[in-house]
N, C-alpha and C positions, 0 to 999 in steps of 0.2 A: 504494500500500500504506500502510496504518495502523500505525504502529506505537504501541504502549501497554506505557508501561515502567514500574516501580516505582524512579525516581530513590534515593530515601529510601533503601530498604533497598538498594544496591546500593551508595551511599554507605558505610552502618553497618557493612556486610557488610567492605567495602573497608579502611575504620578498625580497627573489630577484627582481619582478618589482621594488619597491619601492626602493632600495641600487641602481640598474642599472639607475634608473632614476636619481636620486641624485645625482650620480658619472657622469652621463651625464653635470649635471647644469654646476658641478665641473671644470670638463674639457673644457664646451663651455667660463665659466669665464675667465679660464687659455689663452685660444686662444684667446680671446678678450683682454685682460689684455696685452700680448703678443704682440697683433699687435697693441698696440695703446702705450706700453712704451719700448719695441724692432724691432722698422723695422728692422733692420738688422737679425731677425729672423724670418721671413717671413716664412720660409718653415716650422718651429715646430709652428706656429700659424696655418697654413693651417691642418696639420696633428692632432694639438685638437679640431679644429672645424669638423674634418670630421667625429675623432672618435666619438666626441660628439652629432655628428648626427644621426651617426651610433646605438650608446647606448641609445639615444632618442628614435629613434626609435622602440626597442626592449622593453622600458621602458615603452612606450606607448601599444605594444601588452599585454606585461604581465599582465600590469594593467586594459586592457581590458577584457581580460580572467580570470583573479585571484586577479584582486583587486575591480575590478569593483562593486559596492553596489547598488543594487544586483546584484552578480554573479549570471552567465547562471542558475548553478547548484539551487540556491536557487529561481530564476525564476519559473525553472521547479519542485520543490517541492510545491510554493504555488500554479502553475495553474493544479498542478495534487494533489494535495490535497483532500482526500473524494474517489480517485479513489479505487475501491475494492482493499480487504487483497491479491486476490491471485497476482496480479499485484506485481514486484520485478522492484524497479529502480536504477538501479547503475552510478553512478560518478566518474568518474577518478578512477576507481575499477575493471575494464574490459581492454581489447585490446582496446575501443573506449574511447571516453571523456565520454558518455551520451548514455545509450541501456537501456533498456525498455523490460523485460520478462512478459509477463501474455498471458491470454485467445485466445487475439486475434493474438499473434505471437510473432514475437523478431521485436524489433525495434530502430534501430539505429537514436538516436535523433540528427538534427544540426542545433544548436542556432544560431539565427542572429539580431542582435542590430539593424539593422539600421533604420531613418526613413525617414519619404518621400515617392514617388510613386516607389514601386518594380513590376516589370512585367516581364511576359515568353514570351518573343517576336524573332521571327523568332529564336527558336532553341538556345536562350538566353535569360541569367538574365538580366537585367537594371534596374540601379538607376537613379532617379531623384528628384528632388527637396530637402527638409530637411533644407534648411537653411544655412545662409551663413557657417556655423561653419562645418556642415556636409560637405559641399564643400570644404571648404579646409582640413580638415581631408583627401579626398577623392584623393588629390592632392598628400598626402604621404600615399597612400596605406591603411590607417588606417580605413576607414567606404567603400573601396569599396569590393562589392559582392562577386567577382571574380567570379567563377567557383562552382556553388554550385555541381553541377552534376559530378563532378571529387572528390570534396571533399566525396559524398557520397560513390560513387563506389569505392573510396580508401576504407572507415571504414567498407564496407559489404565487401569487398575482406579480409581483414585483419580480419575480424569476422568471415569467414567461415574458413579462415588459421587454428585458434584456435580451432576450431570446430573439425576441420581433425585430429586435433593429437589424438584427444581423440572419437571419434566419427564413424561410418559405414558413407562414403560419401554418401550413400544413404538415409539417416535416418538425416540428416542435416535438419531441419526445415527451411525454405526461411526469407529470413533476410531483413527486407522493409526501409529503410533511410523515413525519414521523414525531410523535411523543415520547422523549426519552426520560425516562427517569433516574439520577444519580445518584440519589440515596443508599447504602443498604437499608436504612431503616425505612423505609418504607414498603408500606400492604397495597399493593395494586388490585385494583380492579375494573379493570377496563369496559366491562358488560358488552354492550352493544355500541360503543364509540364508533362514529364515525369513521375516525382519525385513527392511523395504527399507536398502538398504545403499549410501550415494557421497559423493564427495567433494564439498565446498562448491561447489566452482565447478561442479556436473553439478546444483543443488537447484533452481535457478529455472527450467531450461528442464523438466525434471522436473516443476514444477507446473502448468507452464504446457498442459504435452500434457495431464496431466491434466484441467484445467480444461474441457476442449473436451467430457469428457463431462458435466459440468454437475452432479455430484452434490449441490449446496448450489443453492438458486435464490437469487437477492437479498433474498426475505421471510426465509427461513430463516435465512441468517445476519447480517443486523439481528436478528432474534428472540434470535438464541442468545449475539451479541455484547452484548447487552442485559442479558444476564444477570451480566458481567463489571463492565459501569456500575455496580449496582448492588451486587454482593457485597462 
C-alpha cells in the first residue's frame, strides 16, 4: 500500500491547535484575573471569558484532529498496514481528509474516536455511554457523533466535483464513504445503516474480500491516482 500524506499541513494544522489552545488559557486567566481584581470591569471580563471559550473550543477540535496521538491519519496507516501494493491511501492530499484508491473502488474514509455504545437506530447515529469524561466532552460538542451520513455525502459530493473537471461524467467510478471507527472501546452497531459501518481493526480484511471483485483494474487506478500527482 501507498501511502500519500500532506506532512506540511498536518504539521501547521498541529501548531495552530496547540498556540489556539494556549492563547485560550491566556485569555480565560485574563477574564478571571479581571473579575476578581476589576469589578468595575465586568463587561471586558465577560468578553475574555467568552472568547476564551470560544478558542477552547477550536483548540480542542484541532487537537483532536491534528494533535491527537495517534492521529486519524496514523490510525489508518497501522490498521491498513500489509494491505496490497496496488491499494493508494491518501491524507489531507485529496479534496477529502482520508480516500482510499485500489481494486475494490474509491473510498472515502471517516474516522471517529468515540467510545461507548454507537448504534443506527431509527434512521440515526446515537451515542451512549463512555464515561463520565466522554459525557461531558459530549456537552460541548467535542465527542458527539452528529451526522455521520451528511458528513459522508458532503466528501462523495465534493469527490465526484473533482472528478468532473477532469473526467467523462460517465466514466466516474462510484465513490462509497465508509464509517470507520477507532476506538477499541467501542460497541458497534450498525443495524440497517445506510452507510458501511466497522471498527478499525474489521477495514483491511473488508477490502480485501472486496478486492477479489476487481472493480478498479491497475490502468484505472494509475489513471485516477495520476490525477492527485498533479492537482
Amino acid at each position: 500500500m501507498k501511502i500519500i500524506k500532506n506532512e506540511k499541513l498536518i504539521e501547521r494544522n498541529g501548531k495552530i491547535g496547540q498556540w489556539t489552545s494556549l492563547a485560550a488559557l491566556v485569555i480565560l486567566g485574563l477574564g478571571m484575573y479581571i473579575s476578581f481584581s476589576k469589578p468595575e470591569w465586568f463587561t471586558y471580563s465577560v468578553i475574555c471569558l467568552v472568547v476564551g471559550f470560544i478558542m477552547t473550543q477550536i483548540g480542542m477540535y484541532m487537537g483532536n484532529r491534528w494533535g491527537r496521538s495517534p492521529r486519524p491519519d496514523e490510525k489508518f496507516d497501522a490498521g491498513l498496514k500489509g494491505l496490497h501494493s496496488d491499494f493508494n491511501l491518501y491524507h489531507y492530499s485529496s479534496p477529502v481528509s482520508h480516500m482510499l484508491i485500489g481494486p475494490s473502488g474509491i473510498w472515502v474514509l471517516l474516522p471517529y474516536h468515540q467510545r461507548g455504545k454507537v448504534a443506527f437506530e431509527k434512521n440515526r447515529w446515537k451515542l451512549s455511554g463512555g464515561g463520565f469524561m466522554q459525557a461531558y466532552m459530549r456537552i460541548f460538542g467535542q465527542e458527539s457523533i452528529g451526522r455521520p451520513e451528511i458528513d459522508a455525502e458532503n466528501d462523495v459530493r465534493t469527490l465526484t466535483k473533482f472528478f468532473a473537471k477532469t473526467m467523462d461524467e460517465n466514466s466516474i467510478p462510484e465513490i462509497k464513504p465508509i464509517l470507520v471507527f477507532t476506538s477499541d472501546e467501542v460497541e458497534l452497531e450498525a443495524g440497517d445503516s445506510p452507510i458501511a459501518a466497522m471498527k478499525l481493526k474489521q477495514l483491511k480484511e473488508f477490502l480485501r474480500q472486496g478486492a477479489k471483485s476487481r472493480v478498479l483494474t491497475m490502468q484505472q487506478i494509475a489513471k485516477i491516482s495520476e490525477l492527485f500527482e498533479t492537482s
